[in-house]
N, CA and C atoms as an extended XYZ file, in Angstrom:
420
Properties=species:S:1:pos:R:3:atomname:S:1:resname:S:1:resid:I:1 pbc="F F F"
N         0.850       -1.162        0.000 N   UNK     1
C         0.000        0.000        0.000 CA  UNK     1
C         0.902        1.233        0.000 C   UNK     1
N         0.737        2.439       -0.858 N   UNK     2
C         1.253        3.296       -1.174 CA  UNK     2
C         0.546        4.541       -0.991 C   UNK     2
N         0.924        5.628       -0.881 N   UNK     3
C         0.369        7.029       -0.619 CA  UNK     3
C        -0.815        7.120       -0.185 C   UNK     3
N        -1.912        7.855       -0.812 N   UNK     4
C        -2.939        8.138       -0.320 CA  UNK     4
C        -3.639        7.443        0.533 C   UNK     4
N        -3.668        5.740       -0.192 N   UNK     5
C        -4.218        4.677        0.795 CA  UNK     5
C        -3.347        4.590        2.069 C   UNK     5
N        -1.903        5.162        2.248 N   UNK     6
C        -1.672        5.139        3.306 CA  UNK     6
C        -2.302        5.590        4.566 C   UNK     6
N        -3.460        6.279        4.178 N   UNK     7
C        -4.414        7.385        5.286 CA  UNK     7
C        -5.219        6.446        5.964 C   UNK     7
N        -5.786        5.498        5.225 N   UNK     8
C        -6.648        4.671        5.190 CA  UNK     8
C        -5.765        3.952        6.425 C   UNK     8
N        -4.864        3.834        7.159 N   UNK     9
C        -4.573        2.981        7.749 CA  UNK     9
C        -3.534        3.915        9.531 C   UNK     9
N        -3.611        5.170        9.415 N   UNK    10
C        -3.299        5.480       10.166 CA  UNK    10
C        -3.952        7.308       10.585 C   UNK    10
N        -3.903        7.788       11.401 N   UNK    11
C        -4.776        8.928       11.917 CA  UNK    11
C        -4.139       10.299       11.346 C   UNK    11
N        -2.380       10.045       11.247 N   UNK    12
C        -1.878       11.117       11.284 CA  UNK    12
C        -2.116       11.991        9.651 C   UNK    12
N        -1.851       13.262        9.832 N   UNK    13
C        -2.203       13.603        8.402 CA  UNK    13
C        -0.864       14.697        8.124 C   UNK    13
N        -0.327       15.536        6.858 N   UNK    14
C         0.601       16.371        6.961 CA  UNK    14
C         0.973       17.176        7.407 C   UNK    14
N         1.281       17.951        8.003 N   UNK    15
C         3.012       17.278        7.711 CA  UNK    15
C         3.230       16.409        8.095 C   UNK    15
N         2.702       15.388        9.128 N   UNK    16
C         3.563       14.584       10.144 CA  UNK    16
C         2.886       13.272        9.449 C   UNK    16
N         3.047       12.786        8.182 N   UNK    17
C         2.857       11.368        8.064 CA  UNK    17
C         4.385       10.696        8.050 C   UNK    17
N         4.706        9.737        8.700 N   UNK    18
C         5.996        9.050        8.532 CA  UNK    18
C         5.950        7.971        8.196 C   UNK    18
N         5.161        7.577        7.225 N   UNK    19
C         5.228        6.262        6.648 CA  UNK    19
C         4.546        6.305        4.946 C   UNK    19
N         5.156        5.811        4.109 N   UNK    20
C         4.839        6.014        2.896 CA  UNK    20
C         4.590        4.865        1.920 C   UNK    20
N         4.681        3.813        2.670 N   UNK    21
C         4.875        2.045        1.799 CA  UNK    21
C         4.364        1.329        3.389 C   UNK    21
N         3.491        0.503        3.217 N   UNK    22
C         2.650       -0.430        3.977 CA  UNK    22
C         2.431       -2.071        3.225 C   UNK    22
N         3.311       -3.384        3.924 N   UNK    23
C         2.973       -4.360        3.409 CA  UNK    23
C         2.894       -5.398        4.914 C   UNK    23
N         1.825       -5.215        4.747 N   UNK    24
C         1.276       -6.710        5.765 CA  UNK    24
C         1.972       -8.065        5.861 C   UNK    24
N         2.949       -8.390        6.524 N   UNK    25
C         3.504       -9.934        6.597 CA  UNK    25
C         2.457      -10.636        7.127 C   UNK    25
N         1.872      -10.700        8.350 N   UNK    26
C         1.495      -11.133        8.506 CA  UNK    26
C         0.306      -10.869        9.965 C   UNK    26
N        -0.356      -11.475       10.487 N   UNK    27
C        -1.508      -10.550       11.491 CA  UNK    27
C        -0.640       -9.898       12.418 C   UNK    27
N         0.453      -10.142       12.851 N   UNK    28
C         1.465       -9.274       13.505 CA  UNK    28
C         2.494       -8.817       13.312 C   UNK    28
N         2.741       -8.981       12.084 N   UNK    29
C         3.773       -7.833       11.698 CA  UNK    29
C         3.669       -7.458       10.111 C   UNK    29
N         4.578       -6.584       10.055 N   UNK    30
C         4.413       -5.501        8.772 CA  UNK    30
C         6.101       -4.841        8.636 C   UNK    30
N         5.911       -5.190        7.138 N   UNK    31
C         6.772       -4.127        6.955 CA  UNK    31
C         6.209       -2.444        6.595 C   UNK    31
N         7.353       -1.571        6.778 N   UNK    32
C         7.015       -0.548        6.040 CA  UNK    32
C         8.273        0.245        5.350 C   UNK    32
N         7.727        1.736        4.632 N   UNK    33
C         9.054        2.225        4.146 CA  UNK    33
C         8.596        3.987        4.153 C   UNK    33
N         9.838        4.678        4.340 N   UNK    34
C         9.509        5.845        4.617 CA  UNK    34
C        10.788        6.547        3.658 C   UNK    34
N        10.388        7.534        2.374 N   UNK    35
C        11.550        8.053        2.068 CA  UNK    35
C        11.863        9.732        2.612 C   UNK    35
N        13.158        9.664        2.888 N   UNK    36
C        13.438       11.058        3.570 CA  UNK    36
C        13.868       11.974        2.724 C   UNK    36
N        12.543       12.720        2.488 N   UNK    37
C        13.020       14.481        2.058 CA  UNK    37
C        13.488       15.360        2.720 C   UNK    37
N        13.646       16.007        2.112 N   UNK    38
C        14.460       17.886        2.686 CA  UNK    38
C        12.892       18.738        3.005 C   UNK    38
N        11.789       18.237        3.022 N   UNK    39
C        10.382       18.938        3.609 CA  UNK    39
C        10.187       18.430        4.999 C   UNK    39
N        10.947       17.185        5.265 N   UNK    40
C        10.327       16.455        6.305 CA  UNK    40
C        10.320       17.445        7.591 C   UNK    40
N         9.193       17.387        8.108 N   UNK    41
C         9.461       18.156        9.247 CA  UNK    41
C        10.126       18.023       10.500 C   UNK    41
N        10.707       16.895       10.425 N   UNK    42
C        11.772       15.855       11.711 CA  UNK    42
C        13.448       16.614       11.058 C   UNK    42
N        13.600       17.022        9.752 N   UNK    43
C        14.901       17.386        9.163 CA  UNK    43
C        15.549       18.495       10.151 C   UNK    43
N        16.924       18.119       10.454 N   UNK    44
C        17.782       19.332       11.151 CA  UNK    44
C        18.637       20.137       10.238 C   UNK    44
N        19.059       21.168       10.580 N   UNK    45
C        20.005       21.193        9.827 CA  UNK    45
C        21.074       21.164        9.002 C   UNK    45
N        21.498       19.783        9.879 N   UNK    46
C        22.690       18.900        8.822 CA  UNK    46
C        22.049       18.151        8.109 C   UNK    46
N        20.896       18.199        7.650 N   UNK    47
C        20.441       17.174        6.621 CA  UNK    47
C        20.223       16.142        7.107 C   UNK    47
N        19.961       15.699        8.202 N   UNK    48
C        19.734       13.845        8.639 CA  UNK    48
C        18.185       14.445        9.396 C   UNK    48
N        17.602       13.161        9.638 N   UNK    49
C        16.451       13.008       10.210 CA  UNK    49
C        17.130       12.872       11.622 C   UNK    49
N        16.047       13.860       12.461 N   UNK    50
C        16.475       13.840       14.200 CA  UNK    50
C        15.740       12.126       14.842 C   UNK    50
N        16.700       12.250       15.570 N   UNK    51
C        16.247       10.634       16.305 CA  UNK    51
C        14.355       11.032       16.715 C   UNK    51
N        13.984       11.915       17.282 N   UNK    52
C        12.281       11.894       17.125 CA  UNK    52
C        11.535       11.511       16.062 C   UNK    52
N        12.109       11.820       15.235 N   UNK    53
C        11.515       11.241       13.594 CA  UNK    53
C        11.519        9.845       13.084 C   UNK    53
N        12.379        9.415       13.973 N   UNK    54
C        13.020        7.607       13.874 CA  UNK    54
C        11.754        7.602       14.718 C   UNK    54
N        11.433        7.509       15.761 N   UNK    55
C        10.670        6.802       16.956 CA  UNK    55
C         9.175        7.321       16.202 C   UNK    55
N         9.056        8.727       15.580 N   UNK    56
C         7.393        8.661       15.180 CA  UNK    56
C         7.673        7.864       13.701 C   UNK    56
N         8.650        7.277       13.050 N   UNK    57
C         8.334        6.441       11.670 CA  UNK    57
C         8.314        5.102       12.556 C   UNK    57
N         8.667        4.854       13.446 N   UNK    58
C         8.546        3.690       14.326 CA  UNK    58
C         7.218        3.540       15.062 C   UNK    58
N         6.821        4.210       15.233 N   UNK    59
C         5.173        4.316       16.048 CA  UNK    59
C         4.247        4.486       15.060 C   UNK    59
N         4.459        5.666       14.168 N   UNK    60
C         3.629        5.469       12.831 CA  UNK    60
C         3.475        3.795       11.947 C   UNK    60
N         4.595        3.630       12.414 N   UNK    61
C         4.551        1.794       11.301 CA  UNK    61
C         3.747        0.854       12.469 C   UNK    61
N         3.916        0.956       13.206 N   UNK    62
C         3.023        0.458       14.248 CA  UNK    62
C         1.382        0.788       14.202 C   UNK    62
N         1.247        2.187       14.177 N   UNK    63
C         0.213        2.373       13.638 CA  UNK    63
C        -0.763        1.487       12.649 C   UNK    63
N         0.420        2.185       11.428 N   UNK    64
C        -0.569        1.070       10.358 CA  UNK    64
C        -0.754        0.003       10.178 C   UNK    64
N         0.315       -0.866       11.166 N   UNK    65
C         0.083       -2.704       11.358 CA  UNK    65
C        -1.372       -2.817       12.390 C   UNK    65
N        -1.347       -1.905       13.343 N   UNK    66
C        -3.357       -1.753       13.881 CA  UNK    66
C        -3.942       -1.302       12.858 C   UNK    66
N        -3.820       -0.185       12.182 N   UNK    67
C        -5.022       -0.012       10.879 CA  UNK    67
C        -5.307       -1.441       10.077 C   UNK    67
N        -4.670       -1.845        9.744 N   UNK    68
C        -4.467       -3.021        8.660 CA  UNK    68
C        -5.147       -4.239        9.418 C   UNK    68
N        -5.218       -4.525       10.422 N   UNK    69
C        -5.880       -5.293       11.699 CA  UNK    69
C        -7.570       -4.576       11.871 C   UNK    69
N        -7.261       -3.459       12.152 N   UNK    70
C        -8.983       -3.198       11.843 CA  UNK    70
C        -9.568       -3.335       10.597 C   UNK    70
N        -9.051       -2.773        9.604 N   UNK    71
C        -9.485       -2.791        8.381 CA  UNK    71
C       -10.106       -4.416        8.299 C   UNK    71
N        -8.905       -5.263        8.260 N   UNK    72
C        -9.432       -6.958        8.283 CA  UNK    72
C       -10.171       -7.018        8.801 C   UNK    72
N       -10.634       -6.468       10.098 N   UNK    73
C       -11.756       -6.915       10.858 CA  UNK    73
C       -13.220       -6.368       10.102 C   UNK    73
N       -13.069       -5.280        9.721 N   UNK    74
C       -14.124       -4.702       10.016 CA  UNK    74
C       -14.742       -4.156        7.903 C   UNK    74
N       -15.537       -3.887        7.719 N   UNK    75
C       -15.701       -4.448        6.129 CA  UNK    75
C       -15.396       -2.603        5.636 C   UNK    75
N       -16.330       -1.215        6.644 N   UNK    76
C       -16.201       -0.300        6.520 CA  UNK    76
C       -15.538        0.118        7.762 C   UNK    76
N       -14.662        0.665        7.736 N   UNK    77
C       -14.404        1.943        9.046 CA  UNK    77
C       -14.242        3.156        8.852 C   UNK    77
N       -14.493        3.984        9.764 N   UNK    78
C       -14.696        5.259        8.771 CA  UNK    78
C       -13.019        6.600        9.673 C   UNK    78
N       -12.923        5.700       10.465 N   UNK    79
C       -11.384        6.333       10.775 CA  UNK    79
C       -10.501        4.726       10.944 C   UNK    79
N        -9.083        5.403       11.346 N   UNK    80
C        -8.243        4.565       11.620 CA  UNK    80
C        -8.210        4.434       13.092 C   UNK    80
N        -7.940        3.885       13.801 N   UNK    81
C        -7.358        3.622       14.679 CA  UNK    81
C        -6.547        4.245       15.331 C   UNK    81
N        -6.644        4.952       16.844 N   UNK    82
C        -5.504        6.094       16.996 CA  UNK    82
C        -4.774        5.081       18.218 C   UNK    82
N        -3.294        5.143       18.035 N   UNK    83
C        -2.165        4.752       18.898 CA  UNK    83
C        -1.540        5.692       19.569 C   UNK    83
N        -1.770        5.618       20.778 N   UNK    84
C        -0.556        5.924       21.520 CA  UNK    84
C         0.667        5.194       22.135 C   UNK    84
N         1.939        6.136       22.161 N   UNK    85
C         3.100        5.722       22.743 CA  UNK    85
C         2.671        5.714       24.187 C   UNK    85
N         2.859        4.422       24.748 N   UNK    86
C         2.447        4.384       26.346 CA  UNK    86
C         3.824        4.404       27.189 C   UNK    86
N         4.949        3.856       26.330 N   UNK    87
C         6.003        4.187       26.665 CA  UNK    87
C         7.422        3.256       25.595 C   UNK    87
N         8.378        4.187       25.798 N   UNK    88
C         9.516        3.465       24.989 CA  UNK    88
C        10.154        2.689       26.168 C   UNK    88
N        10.761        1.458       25.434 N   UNK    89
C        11.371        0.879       27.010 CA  UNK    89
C        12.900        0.568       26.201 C   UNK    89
N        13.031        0.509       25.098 N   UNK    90
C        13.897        0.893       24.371 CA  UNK    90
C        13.975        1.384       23.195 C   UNK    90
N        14.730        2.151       23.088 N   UNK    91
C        15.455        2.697       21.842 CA  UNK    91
C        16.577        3.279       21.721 C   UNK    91
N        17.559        2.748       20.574 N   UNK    92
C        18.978        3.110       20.018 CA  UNK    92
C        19.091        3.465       18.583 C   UNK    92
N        19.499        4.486       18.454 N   UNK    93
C        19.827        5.643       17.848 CA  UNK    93
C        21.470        4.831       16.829 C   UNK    93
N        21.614        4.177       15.823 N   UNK    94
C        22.748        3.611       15.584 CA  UNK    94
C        23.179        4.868       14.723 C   UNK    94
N        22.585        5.675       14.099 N   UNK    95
C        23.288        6.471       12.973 CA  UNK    95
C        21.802        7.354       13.037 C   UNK    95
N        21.762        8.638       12.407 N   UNK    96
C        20.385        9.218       11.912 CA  UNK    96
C        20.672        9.179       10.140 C   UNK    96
N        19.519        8.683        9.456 N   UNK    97
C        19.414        8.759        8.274 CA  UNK    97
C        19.516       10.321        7.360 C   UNK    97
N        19.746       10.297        6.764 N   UNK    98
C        20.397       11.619        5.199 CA  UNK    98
C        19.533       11.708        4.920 C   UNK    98
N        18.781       13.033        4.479 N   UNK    99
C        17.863       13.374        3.033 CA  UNK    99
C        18.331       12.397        1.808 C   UNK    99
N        17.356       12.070        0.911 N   UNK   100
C        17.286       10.681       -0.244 CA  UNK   100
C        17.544        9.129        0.294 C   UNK   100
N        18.158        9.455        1.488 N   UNK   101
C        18.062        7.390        2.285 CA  UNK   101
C        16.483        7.192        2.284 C   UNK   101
N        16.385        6.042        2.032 N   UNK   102
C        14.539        5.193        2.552 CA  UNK   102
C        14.592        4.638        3.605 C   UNK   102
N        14.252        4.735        4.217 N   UNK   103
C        14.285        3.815        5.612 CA  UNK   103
C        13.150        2.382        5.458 C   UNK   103
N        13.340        1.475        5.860 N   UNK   104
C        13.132        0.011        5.867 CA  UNK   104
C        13.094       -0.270        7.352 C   UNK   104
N        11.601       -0.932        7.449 N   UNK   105
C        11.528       -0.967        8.958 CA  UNK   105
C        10.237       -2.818        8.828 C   UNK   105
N        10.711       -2.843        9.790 N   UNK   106
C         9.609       -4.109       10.496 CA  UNK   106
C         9.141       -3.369       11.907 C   UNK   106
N         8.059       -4.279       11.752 N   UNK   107
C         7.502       -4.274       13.257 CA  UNK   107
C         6.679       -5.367       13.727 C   UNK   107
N         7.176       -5.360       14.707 N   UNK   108
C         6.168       -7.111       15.458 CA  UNK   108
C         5.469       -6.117       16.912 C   UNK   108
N         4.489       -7.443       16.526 N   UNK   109
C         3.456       -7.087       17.854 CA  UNK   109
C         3.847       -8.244       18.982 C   UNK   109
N         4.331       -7.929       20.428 N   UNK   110
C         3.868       -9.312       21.109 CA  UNK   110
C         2.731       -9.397       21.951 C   UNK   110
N         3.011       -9.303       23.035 N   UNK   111
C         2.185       -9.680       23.918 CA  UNK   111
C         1.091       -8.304       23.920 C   UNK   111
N        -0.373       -8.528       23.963 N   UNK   112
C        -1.206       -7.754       24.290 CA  UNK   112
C        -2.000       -8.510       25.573 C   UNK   112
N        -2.588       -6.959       25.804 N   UNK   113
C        -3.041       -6.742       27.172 CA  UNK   113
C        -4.444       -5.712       27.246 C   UNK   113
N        -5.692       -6.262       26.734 N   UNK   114
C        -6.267       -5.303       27.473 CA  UNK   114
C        -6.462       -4.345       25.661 C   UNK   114
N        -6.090       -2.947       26.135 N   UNK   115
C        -5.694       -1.881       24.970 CA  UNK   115
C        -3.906       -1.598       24.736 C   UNK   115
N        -3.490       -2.681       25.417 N   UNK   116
C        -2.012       -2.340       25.657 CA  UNK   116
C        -1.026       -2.736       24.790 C   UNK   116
N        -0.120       -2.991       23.719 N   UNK   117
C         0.346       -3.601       23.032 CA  UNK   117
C         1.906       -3.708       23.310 C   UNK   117
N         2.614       -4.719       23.455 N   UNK   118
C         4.308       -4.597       23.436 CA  UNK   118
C         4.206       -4.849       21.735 C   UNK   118
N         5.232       -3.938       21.784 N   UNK   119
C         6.169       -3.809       19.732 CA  UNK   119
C         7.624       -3.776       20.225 C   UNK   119
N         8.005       -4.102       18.908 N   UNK   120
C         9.254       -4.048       18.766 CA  UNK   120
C         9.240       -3.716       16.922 C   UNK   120
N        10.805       -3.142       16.532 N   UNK   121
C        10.754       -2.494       15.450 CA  UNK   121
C        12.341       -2.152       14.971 C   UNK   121
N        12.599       -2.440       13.789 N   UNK   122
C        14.088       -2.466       13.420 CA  UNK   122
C        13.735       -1.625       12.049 C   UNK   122
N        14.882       -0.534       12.038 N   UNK   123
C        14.919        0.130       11.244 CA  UNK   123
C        16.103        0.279       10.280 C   UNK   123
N        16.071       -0.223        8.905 N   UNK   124
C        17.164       -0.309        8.332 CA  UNK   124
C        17.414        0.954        7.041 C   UNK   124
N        18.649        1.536        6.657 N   UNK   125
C        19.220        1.750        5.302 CA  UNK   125
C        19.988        1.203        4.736 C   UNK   125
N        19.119       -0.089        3.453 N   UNK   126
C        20.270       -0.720        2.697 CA  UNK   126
C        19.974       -2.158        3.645 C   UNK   126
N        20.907       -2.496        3.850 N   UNK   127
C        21.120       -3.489        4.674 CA  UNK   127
C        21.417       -2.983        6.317 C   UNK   127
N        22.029       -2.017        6.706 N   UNK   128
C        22.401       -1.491        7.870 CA  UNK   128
C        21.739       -0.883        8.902 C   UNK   128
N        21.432       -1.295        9.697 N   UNK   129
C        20.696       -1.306       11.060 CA  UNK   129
C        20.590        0.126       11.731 C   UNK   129
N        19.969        1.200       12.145 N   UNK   130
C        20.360        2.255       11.987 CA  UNK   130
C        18.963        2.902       12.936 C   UNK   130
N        18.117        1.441       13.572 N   UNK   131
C        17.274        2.323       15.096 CA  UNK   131
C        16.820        1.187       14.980 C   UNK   131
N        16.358        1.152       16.126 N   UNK   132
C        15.419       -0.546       17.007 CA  UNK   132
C        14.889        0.004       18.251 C   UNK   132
N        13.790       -0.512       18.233 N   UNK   133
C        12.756        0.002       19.719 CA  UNK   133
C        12.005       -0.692       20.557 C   UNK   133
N        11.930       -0.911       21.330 N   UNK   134
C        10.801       -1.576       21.817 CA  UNK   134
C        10.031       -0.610       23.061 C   UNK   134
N         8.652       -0.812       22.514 N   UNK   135
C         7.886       -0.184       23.012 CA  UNK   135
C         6.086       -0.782       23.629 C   UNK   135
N         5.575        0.484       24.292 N   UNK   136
C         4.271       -0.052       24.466 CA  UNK   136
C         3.211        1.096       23.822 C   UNK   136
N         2.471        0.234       23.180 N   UNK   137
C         1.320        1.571       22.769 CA  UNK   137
C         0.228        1.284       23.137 C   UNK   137
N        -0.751        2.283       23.073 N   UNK   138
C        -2.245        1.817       23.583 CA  UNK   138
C        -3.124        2.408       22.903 C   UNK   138
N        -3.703        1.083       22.274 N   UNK   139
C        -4.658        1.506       21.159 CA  UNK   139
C        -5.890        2.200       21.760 C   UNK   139
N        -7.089        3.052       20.737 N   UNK   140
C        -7.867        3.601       21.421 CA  UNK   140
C        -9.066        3.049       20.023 C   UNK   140
């Protein structure tokens, strides 16, 4: 899933969408892909994406692995699904990505609770490892 239908699967709208490519592995996990412009609003001045921008393309991909879960469920919905960060319990920062890198990310769901979700999430350029998180969100 690509652009526009990307809406269809998560709450946030522009500037702040961080996810641009959505493919379902499987009921708990997903890949996704995010390419980094010079508009992005996470961009610093040296040209790399700030580590906040890693953790919302990391929560955003999370996001749309719950959109993609409701959607299955449900035949119409007329929003997405809103996530919150309930908390990071990790995250590392290996490098920040350049304007024109894509970022390449997974995300797994484990254990749920309730509205509570543990994720985890690896973020790659290329082949190279470059943020990983694990977190809790709480769906609403």
């Amino acid at each position: 899933m690509k652009g526009e239908d990307i809406k269809r699967l998560i709450p946030q709208r522009e500037p702040f969408i961080m996810v641009d490519e959505f493919e379902e592995r499987d009921g708990n996990s997903a890949a996704t892909a995010l390419s980094v412009c010079p508009d992005n609003y996470f961009i610093l001045p040296d040209e790399t994406l700030a580590e906040t921008g890693l953790i919302e393309h990391l929560a955003q991909s999370c996001s749309a692995l719950v959109g993609a879960q409701a959607l299955s469920k449900a035949i119409e919905q007329e929003h997405a699904p809103i996530g919150l960060i309930g908390e990071v319990k990790h995250f590392e920062c290996h490098r920040r990505p350049r304007i024109g890198e894509k970022l390449k990310t997974t995300v797994t769901f484990g254990f749920t609770l309730g509205n509570v979700t543990m994720a985890t999430g690896q973020t790659f350029v290329d082949e190279e490892l470059i943020a990983d998180i694990h977190l809790k969100i709480f769906i609403q």
